[in-house]
C-alpha atoms as a printed R data frame, in Angstrom:
    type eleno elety resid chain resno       x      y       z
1   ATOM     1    CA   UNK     A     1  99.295 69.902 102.124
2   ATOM     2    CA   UNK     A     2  95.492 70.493 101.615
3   ATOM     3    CA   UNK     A     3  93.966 72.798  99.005
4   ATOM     4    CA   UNK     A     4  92.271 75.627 100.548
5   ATOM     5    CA   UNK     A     5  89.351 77.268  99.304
6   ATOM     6    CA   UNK     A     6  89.055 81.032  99.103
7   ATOM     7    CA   UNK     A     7  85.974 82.369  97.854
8   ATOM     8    CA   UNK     A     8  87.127 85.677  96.894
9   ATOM     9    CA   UNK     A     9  89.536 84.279  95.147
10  ATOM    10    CA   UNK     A    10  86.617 82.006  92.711
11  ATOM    11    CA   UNK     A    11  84.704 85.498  93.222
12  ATOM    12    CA   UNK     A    12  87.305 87.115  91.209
13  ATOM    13    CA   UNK     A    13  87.415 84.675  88.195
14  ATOM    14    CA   UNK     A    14  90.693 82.692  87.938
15  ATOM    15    CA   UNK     A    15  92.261 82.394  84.996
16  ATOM    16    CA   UNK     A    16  92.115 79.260  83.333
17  ATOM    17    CA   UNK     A    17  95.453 76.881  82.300
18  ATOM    18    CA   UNK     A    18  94.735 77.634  78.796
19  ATOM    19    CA   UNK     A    19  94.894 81.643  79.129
20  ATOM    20    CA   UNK     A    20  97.980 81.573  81.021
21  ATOM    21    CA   UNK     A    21 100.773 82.905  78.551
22  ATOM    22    CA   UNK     A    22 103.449 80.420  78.417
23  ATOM    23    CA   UNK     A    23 106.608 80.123  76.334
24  ATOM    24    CA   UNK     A    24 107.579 76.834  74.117
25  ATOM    25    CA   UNK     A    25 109.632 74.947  77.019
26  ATOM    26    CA   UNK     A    26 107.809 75.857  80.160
27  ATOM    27    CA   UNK     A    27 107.020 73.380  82.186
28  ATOM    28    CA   UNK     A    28 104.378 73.984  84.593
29  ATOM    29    CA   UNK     A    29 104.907 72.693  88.433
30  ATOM    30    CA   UNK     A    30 103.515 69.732  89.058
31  ATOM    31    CA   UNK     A    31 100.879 68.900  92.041
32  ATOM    32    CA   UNK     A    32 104.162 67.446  93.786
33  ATOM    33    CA   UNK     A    33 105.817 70.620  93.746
34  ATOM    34    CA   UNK     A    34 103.518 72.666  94.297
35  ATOM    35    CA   UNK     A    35 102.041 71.148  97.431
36  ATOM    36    CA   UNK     A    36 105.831 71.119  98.444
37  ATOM    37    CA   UNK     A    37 106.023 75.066  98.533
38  ATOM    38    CA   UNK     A    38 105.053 75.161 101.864
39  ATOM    39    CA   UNK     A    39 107.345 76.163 104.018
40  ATOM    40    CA   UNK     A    40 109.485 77.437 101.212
41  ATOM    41    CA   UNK     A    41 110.893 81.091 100.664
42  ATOM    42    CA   UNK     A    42 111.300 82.179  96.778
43  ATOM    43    CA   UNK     A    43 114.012 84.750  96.452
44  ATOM    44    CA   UNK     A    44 113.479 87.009  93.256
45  ATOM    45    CA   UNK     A    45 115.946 89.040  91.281
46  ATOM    46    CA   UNK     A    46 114.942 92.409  92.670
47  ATOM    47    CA   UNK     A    47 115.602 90.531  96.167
48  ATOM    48    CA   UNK     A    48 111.460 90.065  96.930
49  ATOM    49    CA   UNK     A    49 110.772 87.186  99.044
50  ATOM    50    CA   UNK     A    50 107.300 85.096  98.574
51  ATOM    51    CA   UNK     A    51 107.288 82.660 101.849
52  ATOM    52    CA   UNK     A    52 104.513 80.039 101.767
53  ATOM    53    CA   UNK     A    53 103.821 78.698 105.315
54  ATOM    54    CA   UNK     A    54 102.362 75.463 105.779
55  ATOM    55    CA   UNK     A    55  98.866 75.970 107.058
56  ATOM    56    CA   UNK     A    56  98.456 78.316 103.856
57  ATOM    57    CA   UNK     A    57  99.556 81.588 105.378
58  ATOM    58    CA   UNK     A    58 101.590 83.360 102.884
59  ATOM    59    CA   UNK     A    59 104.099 86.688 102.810
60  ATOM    60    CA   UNK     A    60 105.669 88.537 100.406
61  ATOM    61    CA   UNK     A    61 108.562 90.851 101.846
62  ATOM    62    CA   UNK     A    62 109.885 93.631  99.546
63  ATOM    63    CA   UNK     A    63 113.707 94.835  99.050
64  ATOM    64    CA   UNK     A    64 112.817 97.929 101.390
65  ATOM    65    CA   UNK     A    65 111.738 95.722 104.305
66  ATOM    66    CA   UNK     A    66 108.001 95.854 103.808
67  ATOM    67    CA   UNK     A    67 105.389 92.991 103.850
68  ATOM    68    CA   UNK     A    68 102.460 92.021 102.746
69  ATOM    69    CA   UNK     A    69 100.365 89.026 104.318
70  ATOM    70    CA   UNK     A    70  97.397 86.927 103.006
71  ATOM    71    CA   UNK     A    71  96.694 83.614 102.204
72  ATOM    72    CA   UNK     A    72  97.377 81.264  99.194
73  ATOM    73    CA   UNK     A    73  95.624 78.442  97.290
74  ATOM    74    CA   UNK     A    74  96.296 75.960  94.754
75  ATOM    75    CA   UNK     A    75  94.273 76.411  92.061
76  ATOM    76    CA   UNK     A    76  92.418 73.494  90.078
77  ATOM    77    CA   UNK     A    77  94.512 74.733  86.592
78  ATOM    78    CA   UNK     A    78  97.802 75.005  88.927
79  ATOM    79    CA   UNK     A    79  98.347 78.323  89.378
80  ATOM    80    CA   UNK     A    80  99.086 79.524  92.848
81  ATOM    81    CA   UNK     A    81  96.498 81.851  94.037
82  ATOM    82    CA   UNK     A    82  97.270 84.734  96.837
83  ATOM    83    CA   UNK     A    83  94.327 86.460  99.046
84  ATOM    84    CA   UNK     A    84  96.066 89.966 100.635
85  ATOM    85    CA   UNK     A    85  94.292 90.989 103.738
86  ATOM    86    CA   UNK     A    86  93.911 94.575 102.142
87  ATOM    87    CA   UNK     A    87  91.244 92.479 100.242
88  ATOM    88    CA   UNK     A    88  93.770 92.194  96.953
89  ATOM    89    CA   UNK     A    89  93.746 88.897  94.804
90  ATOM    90    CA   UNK     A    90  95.814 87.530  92.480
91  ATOM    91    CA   UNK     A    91  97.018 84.444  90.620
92  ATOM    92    CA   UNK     A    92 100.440 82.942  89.229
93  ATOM    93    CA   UNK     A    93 101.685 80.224  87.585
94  ATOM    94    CA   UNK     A    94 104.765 78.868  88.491
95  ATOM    95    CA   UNK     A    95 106.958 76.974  85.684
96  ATOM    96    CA   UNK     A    96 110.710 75.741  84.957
97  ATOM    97    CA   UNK     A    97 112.269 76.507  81.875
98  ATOM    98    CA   UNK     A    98 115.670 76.346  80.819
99  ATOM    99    CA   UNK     A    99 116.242 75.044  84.430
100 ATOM   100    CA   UNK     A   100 115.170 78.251  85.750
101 ATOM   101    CA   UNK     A   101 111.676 78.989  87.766
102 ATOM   102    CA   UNK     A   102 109.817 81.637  86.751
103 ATOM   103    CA   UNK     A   103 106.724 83.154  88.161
104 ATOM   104    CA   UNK     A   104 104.021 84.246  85.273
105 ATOM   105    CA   UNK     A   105 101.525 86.529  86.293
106 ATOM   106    CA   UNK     A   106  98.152 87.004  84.809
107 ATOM   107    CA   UNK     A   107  99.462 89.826  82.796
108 ATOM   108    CA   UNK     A   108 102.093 87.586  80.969
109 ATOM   109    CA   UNK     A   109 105.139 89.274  82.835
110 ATOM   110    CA   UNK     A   110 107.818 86.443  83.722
111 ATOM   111    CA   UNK     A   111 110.049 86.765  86.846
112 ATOM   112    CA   UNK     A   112 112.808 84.232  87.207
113 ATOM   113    CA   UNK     A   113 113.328 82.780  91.020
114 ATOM   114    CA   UNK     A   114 116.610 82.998  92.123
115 ATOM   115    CA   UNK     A   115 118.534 79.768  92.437
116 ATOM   116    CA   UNK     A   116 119.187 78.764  96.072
């Protein structure tokens, strides 16, 4: 997959690999793995789908049926950067720990991927 560039996402100020908030165990995704989300769906707990399309397009669907499109980007400290076409930005890191994967947003809040 290539790495996309998104200005208003380098506009915004990404957070660097040493600010993200990470637990003793996590494991952060490695270039491999993250280039391999494309095409991928990621099912969380409250039943939220984030689909990453190759090409970069990316969705996330809500419980209630709702959807929000943008872009995303791979980020030089490997967090996983999303561009919303309502002009909303944000960045996650993506780690395993404990055999689980767990999205951590900039804020620090965890939310665990539901196995396949």
């Amino acid at each position: 997959m290539t790495r996309f560039l998104i200005p208003a996402l380098i506009a915004a100020g990404p957070v660097f690999a040493a600010d993200w908030p990470v637990k003793t165990g996590d494991t952060p995704l490695t270039a491999a793995e993250l280039d391999a989300l494309a095409g991928q769906t990621l099912t969380f707990y409250d039943d939220g789908q984030a689909k990453f399309s190759a090409g970069g397009a990316y969705s996330y669907t809500y419980a209630s049926g709702e959807s929000a499109f943008g872009t995303y980007a791979i980020a030089d400290d490997g967090s996983v950067c999303i561009a919303y076409r309502n002009g909303f930005s944000r960045c996650d890191l993506y780690v395993r720990s404990g055999g689980r994967l767990i999205l951590i947003d900039e804020k620090g809040d965890r939310y665990p991927v539901r196995p396949e």
